[in-house]
Residue, then its C-alpha position, 0 to 999 in steps of 0.5 A: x406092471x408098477x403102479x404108484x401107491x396113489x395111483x393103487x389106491x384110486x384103481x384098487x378095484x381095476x388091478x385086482x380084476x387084472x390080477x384075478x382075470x388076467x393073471x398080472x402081477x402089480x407091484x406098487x411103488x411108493x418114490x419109484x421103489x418097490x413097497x408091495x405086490x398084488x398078485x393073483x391068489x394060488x390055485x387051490x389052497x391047502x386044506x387044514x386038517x385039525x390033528x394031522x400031527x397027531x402021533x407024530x411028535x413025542x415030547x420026552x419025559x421031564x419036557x415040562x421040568x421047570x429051567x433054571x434061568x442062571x444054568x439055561x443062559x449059562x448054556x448048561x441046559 
């Protein structure tokens, strides 16, 4: 369905419903061409686990050495 940005403005409440409930994709327009979607939100999302990297990344000794500039846009580095 598409949608003017003047008209997504006046119905925001009514499209989203249609998104949530219906599972319809809106695609909103500003002079007939495509500016944004509204579709419905993924399923479930990704729950984000605080230190699931760890162990996995290894960073090298001298990592944190500081770059000479000159040598670094010279592609020395």
């Amino acid at each position: 369905m598409d949608v003017s940005t003047g008209d997504a403005k006046n119905r925001l409440s009514e499209l989203i419903r249609r998104a949530e409930k219906h599972g319809e994709t809106i695609v909103i327009t500003r002079h007939g061409k495509p500016v944004a979607q509204l579709a419905p939100a993924p399923v479930q999302r990704r729950r984000v686990r605080l230190g699931a990297m760890k162990g996995r990344i290894r960073l090298l000794p001298g990592w944190d050495k500081p770059v000479d500039l000159d040598r670094f846009l010279k592609g020395e580095v």
